[in-house]
C-alpha positions as CSV (number, residue, x, y, z in Angstrom):
1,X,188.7,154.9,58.8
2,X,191.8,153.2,58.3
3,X,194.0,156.4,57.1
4,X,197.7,155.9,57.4
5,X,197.2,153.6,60.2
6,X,199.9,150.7,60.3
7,X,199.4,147.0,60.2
8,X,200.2,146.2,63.5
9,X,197.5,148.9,64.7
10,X,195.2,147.9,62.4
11,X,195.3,143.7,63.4
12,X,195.0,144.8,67.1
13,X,192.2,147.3,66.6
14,X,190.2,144.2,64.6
15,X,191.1,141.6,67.6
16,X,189.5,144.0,69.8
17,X,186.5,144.6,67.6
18,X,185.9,141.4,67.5
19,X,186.1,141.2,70.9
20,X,184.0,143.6,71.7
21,X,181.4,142.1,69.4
22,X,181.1,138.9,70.8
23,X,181.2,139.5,74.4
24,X,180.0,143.2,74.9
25,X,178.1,144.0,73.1
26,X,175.3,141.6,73.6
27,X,175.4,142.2,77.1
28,X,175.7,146.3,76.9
29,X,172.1,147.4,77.6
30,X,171.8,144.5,80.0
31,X,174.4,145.6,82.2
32,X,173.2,149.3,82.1
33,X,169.6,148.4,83.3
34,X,171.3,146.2,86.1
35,X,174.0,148.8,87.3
36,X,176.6,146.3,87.5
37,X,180.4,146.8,86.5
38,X,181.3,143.6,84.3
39,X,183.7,142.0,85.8
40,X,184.1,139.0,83.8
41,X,185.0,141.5,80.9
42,X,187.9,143.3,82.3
43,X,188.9,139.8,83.5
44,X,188.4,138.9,80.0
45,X,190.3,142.5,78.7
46,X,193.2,141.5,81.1
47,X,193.8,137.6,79.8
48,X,193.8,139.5,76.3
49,X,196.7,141.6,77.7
50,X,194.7,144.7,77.3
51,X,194.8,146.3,80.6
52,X,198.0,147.5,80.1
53,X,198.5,148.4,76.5
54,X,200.6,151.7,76.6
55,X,202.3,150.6,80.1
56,X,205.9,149.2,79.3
57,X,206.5,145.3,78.8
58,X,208.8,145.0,82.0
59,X,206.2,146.0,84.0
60,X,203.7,144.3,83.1
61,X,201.9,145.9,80.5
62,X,201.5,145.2,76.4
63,X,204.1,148.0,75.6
64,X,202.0,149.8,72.9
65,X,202.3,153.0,72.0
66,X,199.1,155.4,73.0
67,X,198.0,155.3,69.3
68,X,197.3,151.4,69.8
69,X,196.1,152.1,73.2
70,X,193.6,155.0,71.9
71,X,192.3,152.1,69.1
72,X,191.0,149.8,71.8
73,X,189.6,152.7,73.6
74,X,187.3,153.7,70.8
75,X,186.2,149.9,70.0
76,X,185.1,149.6,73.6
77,X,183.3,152.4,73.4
78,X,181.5,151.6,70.0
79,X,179.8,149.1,72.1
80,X,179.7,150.0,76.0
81,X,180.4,153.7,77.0
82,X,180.6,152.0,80.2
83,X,183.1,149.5,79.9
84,X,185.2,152.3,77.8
85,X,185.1,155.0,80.7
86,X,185.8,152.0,83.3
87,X,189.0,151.2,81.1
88,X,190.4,154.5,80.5
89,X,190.0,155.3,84.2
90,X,191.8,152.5,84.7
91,X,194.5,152.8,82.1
92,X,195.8,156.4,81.5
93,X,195.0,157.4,85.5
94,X,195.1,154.8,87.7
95,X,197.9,152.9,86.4
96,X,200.2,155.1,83.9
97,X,201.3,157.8,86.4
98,X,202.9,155.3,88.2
99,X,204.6,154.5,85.6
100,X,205.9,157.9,84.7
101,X,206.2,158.8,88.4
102,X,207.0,155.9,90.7
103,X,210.2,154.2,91.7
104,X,210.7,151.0,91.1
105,X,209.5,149.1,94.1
106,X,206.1,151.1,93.6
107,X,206.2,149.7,89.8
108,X,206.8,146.4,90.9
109,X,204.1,146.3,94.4
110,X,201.3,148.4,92.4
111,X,201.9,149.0,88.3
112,X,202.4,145.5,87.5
113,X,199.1,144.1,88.6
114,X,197.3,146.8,87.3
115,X,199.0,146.4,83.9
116,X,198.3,142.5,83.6
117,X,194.6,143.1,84.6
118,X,194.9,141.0,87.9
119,X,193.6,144.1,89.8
120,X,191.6,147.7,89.3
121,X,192.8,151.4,89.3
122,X,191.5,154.7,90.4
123,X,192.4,158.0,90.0
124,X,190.7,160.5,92.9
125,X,191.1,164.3,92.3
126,X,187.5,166.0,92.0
127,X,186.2,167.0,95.5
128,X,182.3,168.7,96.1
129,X,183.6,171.7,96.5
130,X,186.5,172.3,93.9
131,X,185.3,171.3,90.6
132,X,186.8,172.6,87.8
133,X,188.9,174.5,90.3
134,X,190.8,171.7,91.1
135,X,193.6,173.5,93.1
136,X,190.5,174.7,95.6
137,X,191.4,171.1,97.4
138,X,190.2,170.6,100.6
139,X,191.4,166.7,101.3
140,X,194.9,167.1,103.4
141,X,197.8,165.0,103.7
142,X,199.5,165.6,107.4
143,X,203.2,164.5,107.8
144,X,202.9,162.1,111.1
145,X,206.0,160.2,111.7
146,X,207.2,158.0,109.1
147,X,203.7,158.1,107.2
148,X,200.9,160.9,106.2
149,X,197.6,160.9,107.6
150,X,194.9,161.9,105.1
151,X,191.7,163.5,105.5
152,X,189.0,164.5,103.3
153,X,186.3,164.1,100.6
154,X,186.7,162.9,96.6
155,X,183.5,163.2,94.4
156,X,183.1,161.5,91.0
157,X,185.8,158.9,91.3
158,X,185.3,156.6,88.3
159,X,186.4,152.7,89.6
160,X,186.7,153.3,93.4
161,X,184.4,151.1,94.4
162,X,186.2,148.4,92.3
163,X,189.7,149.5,92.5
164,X,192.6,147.7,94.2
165,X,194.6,151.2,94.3
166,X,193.4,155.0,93.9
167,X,195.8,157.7,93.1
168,X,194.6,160.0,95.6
169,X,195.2,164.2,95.2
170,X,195.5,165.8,99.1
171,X,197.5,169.4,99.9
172,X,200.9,168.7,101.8
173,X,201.7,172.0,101.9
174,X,198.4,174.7,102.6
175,X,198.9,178.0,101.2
176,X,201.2,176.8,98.6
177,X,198.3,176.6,95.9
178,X,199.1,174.2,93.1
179,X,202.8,173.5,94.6
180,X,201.5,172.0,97.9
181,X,199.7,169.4,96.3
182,X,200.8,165.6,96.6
183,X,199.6,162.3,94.8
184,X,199.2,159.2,97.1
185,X,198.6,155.5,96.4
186,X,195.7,154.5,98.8
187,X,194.4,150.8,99.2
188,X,190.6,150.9,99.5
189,X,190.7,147.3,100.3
190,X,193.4,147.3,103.5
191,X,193.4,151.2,104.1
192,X,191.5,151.7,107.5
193,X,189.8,155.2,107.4
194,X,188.9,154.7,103.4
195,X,185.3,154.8,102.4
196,X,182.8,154.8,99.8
197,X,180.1,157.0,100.6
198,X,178.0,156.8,97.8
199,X,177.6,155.0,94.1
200,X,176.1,157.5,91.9
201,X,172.9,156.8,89.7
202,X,173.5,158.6,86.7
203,X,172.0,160.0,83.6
204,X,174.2,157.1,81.7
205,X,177.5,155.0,81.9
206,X,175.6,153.4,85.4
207,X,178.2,149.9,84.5
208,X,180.6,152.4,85.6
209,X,180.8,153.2,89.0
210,X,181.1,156.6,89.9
211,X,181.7,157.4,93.9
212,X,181.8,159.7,96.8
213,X,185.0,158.7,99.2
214,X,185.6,159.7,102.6
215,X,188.9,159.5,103.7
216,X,188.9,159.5,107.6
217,X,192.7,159.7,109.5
218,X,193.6,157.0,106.9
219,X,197.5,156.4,107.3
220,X,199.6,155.9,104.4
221,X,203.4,155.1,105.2
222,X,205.8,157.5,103.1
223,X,206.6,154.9,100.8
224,X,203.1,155.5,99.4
225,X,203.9,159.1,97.9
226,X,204.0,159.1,94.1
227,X,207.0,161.5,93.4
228,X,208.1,164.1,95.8
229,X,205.8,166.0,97.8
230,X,204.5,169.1,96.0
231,X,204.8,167.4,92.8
232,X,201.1,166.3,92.8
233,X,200.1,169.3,90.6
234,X,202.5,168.9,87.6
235,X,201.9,165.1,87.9
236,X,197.9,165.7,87.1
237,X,198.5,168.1,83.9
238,X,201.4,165.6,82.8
239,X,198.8,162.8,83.1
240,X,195.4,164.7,81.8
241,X,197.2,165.2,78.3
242,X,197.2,161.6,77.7
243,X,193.4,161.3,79.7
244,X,192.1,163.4,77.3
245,X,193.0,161.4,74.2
246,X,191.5,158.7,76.1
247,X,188.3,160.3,76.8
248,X,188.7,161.6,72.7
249,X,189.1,158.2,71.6
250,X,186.3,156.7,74.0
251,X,183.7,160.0,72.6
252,X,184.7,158.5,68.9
253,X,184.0,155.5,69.5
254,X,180.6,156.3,71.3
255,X,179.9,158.1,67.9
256,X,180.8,155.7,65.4
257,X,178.6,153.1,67.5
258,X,175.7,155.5,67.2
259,X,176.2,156.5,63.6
260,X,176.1,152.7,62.6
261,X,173.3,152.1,64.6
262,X,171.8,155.0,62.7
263,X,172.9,153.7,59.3
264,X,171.6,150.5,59.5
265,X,168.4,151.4,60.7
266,X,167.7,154.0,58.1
267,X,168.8,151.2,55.0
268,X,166.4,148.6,56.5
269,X,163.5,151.0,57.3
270,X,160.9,151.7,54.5
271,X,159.1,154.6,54.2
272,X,156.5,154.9,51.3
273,X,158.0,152.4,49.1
274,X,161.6,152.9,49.7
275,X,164.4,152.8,52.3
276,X,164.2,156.0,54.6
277,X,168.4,156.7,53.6
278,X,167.0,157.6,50.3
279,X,165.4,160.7,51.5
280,X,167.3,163.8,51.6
281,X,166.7,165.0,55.0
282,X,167.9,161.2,56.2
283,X,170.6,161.0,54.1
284,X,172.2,164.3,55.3
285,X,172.2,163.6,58.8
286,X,174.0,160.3,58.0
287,X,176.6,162.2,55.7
288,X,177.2,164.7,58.5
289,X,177.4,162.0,61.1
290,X,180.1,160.4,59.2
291,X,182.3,163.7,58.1
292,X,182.3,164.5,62.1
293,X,183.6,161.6,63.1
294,X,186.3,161.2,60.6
295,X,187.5,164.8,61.9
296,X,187.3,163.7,65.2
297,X,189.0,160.5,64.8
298,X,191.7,162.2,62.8
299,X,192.6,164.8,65.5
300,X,192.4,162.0,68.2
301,X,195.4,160.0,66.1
302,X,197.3,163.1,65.5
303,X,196.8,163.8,69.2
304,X,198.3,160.4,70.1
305,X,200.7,160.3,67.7
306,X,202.2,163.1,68.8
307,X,201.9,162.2,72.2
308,X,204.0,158.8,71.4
309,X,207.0,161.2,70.0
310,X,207.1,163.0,73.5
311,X,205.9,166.0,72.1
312,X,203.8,169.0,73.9
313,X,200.5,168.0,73.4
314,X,198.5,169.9,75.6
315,X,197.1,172.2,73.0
316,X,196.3,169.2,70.9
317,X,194.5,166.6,73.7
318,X,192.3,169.7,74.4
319,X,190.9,170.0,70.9
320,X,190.8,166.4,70.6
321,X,189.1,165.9,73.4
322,X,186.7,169.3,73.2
323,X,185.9,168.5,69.7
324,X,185.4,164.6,69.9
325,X,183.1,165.3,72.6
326,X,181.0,167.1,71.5
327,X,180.6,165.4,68.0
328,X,179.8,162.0,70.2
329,X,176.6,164.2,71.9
330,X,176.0,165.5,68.0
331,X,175.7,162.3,66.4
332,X,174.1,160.4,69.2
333,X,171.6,163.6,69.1
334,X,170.8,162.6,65.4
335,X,171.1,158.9,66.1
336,X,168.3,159.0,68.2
337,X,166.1,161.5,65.6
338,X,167.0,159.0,62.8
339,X,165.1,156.1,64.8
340,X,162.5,158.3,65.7
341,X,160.3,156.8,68.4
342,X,162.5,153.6,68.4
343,X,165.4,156.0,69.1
344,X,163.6,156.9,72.3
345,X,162.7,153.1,73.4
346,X,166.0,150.8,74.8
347,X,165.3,148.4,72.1
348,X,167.8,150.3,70.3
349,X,171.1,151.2,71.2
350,X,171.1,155.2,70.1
351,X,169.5,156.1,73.4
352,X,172.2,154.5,75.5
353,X,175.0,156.4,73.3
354,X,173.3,159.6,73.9
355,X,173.3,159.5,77.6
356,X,176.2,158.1,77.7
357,X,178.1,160.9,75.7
358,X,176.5,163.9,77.3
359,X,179.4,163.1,79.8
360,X,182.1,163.4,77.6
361,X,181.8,167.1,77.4
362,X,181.7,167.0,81.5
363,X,184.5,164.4,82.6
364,X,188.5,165.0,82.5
365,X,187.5,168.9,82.2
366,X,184.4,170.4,80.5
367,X,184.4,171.9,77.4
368,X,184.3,175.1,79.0
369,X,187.9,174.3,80.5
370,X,188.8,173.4,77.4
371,X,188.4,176.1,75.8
372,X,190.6,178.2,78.6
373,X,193.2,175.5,78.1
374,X,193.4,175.9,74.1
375,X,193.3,179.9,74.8
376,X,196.3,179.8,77.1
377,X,198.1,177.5,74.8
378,X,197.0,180.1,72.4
379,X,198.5,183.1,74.3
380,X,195.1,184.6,74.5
């Protein structure tokens, strides 16, 4: 588990497990059964100068590299799914594109009080209509003035409900496709015309909010536009290369939580006179559990690594993200068989893990858009 990984990664990783020990877990199912977002914890994440980690120091942030930050996103995930998603949302796409696309005054007003944890980001792109198409945008941004007037719907918008800021996707330009797509940086908290519509009860990860938003002749003025206008499109694939190490970090840690649970279940369980590990068919799954996560924990790191030289990574987030994914639904799956009916009860933490991770393979692309990423990187 600790392969090649430096010191300095390795003391914050085991501050964060810690953390995560003593205030999350024991609270994890409790805030699932209850719907609520823990607030107290991101408070918490942000006095442990967390909320920021791979945001630069000037700006508030911790100034790690995306390795560190992809550490503390799979330790919040080997105890809450929940607070993981809430914190990657946050993280790599409400606050980093501003950082890699705002000017300075932007930095200053909105990045810096995302990055010392004082307030919440969003990221809005996914409308009802769009999905994985997510240049079929119907939300609009009309030029009025000195300002834009938006209109439209976002669906599945992890934080917004929460959030102090959401990065906001609407066409500037129609008929332009991809090129006449802007990014925006709405206040749901000050912005008349901004509204959440719905808070989605979901299959898992219900700590998390996930929203509906109407946006209804809300006025931004034009010092709210990330970038230039048209820019919105090469902004989102720039930024999803570093979401989906996030979300491949988040899916290892879901598994490792999972295959522990697992492991320690089957060494303290007896079955006719013995500990159920020492039976073949329990004993495999745990073996298997284990060699899938190493793999996908090893491709997450090279992913980030590579990431934190400034290299091309889309090829590499992709099958970070499509394998971890996958391998977190896997080994939750067997989790869950290893407990047997226990696995099925909320007594037991396996269940949670496996509803939580079905969404891995869904969120920041599915797995079939990963695969038509990887093939185009591919030439194919």
């Amino acid at each position: 588990m600790d392969f090649e990984l430096p010191n300095e990664h390795r003391m914050i990783r085991d501050t964060v497990r810690d953390f995560c020990e003593a205030e999350i877990e024991p609270i994890a199912q409790e805030i699932e059964d209850e719907h609520r977002f823990p607030e107290e914890v991101f408070a918490e994440l942000g006095d442990l100068d967390l909320m920021g980690v791979p945001v630069a120091e000037e700006y508030g942030g911790a100034g790690g590299d995306y390795l560190t930050y992809a550490l503390v996103a799979e330790e919040l995930g080997r105890v809450s799914g929940s607070v993981g998603l809430s914190y990657v949302a946050h993280t790599s796409l409400g606050a980093k594109p501003i950082e890699m696309f705002g000017t300075e005054e932007q930095k200053e007003e909105w990045l810096r009080p995302l990055a010392e944890g004082k307030e919440m980001g969003a990221w809005a792109l996914t409308e009802p209509s769009s999905g994985s198409d997510a240049s079929d945008m119907d939300t609009h941004a009309e030029k009025d003035g000195d300002g834009y007037v938006i209109n439209g719907t976002k669906q599945f918008i992890t934080n917004a409900n929460v959030a102090n800021s959401v990065l906001v996707k609407a066409v500037t330009e129609p008929g332009a496709g991809y090129d006449g797509i802007s990014t925006f940086i709405v206040d749901p908290r000050n912005d008349d015309g901004f509204e959440v519509t719905t808070v989605w009860d979901k299959m898992g990860l219900n700590a998390s909010p996930t929203c509906e938003l109407q946006f209804d002749d809300l006025r931004v003025p034009e010092d709210r536009l990330l970038g230039e206008e048209g820019e919105g499109w090469k902004q989102t694939k720039k930024t999803l290369d570093g979401g989906r190490i996030s979300i491949a970090a988040l899916s290892t840690g879901l598994a490792q939580g999972a295959f522990e649970a697992a492991r320690d279940y089957a060494t303290e369980r007896e079955q006719f006179g013995q500990p159920i590990s020492k039976f073949d068919a329990i004993r495999d799954k745990i073996v298997d559990m284990d060699r899938k996560i190493e793999r996908a924990r090893l491709l997450t790191h090279k992913a980030a690594t590579k990431y934190d030289n400034g290299e091309d990574v889309t090829r590499l987030s992709s099958l970070a993200k499509l394998d971890a994914s996958e391998v977190s639904r896997e080994v939750a799956e067997e989790a869950v068989q290893t407990l047997g009916g226990y696995g099925y009860t909320e007594d037991f933490a396996p269940q949670r893990f496996y509803r939580d991770a079905k969404l891995m393979e869904i969120g920041e692309g599915t797995s079939e858009i990963q695969h038509l990423v990887i093939g185009r990187e591919l030439g194919l």
